[in-house]
VMD Tcl script that draws the C-alpha trace (Angstrom):
set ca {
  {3.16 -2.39 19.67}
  {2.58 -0.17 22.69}
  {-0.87 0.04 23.64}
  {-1.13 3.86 23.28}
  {-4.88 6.19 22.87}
  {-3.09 6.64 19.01}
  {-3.11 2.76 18.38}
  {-6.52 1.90 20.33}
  {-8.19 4.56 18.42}
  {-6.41 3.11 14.74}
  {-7.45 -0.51 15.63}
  {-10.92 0.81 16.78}
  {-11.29 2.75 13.48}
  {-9.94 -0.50 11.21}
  {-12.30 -2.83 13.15}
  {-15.68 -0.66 12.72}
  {-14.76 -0.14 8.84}
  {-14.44 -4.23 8.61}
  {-17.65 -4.65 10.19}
  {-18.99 -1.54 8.06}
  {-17.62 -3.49 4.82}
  {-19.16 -6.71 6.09}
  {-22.57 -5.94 5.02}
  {-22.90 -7.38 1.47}
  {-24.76 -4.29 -0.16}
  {-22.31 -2.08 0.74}
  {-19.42 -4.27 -0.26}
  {-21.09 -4.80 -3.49}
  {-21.43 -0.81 -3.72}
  {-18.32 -0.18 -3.11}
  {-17.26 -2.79 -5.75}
  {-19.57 -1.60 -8.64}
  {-18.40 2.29 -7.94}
  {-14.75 0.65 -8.32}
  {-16.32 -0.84 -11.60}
  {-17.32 2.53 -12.88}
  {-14.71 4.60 -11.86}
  {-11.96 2.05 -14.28}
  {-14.67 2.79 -16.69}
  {-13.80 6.35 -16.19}
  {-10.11 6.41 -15.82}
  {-10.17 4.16 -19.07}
  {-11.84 6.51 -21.05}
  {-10.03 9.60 -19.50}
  {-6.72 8.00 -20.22}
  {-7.85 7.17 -23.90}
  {-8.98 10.46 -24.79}
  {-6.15 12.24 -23.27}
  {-3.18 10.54 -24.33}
  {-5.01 10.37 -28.11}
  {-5.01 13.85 -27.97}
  {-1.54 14.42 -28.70}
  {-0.44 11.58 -30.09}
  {3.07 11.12 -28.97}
  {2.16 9.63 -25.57}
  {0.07 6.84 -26.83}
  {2.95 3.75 -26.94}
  {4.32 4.73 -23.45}
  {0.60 5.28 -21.82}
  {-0.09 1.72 -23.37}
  {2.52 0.08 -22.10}
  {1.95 1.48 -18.76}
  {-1.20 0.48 -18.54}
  {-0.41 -3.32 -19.75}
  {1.74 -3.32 -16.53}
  {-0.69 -2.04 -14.57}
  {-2.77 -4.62 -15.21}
  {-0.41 -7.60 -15.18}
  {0.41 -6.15 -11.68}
  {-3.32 -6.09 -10.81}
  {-3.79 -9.63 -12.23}
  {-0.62 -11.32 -10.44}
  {-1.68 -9.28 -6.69}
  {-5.49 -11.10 -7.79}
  {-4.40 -14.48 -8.86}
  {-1.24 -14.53 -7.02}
  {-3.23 -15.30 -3.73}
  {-5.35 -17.50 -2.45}
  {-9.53 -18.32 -2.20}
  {-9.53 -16.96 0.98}
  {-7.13 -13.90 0.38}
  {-9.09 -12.98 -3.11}
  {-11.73 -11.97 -1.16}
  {-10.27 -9.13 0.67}
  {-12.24 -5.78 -0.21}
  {-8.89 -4.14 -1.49}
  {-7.91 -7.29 -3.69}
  {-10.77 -7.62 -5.50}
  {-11.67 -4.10 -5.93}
  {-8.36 -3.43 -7.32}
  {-9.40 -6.40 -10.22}
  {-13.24 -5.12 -10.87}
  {-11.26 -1.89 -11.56}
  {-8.99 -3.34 -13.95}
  {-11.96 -4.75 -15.11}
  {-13.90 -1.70 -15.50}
  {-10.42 -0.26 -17.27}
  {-9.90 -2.75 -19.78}
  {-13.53 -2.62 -20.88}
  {-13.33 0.93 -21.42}
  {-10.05 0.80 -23.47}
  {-12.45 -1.97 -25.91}
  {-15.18 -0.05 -26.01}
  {-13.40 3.32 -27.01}
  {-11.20 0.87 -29.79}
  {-14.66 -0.16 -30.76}
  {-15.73 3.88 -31.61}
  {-12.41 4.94 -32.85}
  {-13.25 1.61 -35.25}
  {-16.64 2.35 -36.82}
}
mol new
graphics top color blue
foreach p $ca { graphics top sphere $p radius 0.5 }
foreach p [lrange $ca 0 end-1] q [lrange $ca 1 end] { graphics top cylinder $p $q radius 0.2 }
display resetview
C-alpha cells in the first residue's frame, strides 16, 4: 500500500491497541465482559423468542450455527492463532451463550 497520513495513522492506531491488549489484565477484562455479555444475549434471545412462540425452532437453529461457526473459526486454527484476542473472545462468548441457554432450560424446568 501507499504510504499515505490515512494508512500511517490506521497502522499507528492498530499497533497502540495491540500493545494496549498486551497487558494481561486487560485482555482478561476484555475476555470476561465477552463472557458476560453471551450471558446476556443468551438470556435476551431466550426470553424473547419464548415470548411468542412461533420463532423458537428457527432462533434455535440459528443459534446452533452460530456456534458451530464459532467452534470451527476456534478449533479450526492453530495454538498460536487461538490466541488472537478476536478468536478467543468470539469462543468465551459462545461460551457465555450456551451457558445461558442451560441455565434458562434449567428454570423453565423446575
Amino acid at each position: 500500500m501507499q504510504n499515505t497520513r490515512l494508512n500511517n495513522l490506521l497502522s499507528t492506531i492498530a499497533l497502540r491497541l495491540r500493545l494496549w491488549f498486551f497487558n494481561p489484565w486487560r485482555r482478561l477484562s476484555v475476555l470476561i465482559i465477552s463472557f458476560l455479555f453471551g450471558f446476556f444475549l443468551g438470556s435476551a434471545v431466550a426470553t424473547t423468542a419464548g415470548q411468542t412462540a412461533e420463532w423458537d425452532i428457527v432462533i434455535a437453529g440459528f443459534l446452533v450455527v452460530l456456534t458451530d461457526i464459532s467452534s470451527r473459526i476456534f478449533y479450526g486454527r492453530s495454538i498460536r492463532e487461538r490466541q488472537a484476542l478476536w478468536v478467543e473472545s468470539l469462543n468465551i462468548l459462545k461460551i457465555g451463550l450456551t451457558y445461558s441457554l442451560f441455565l434458562e432450560a434449567f428454570k423453565l424446568g423446575s
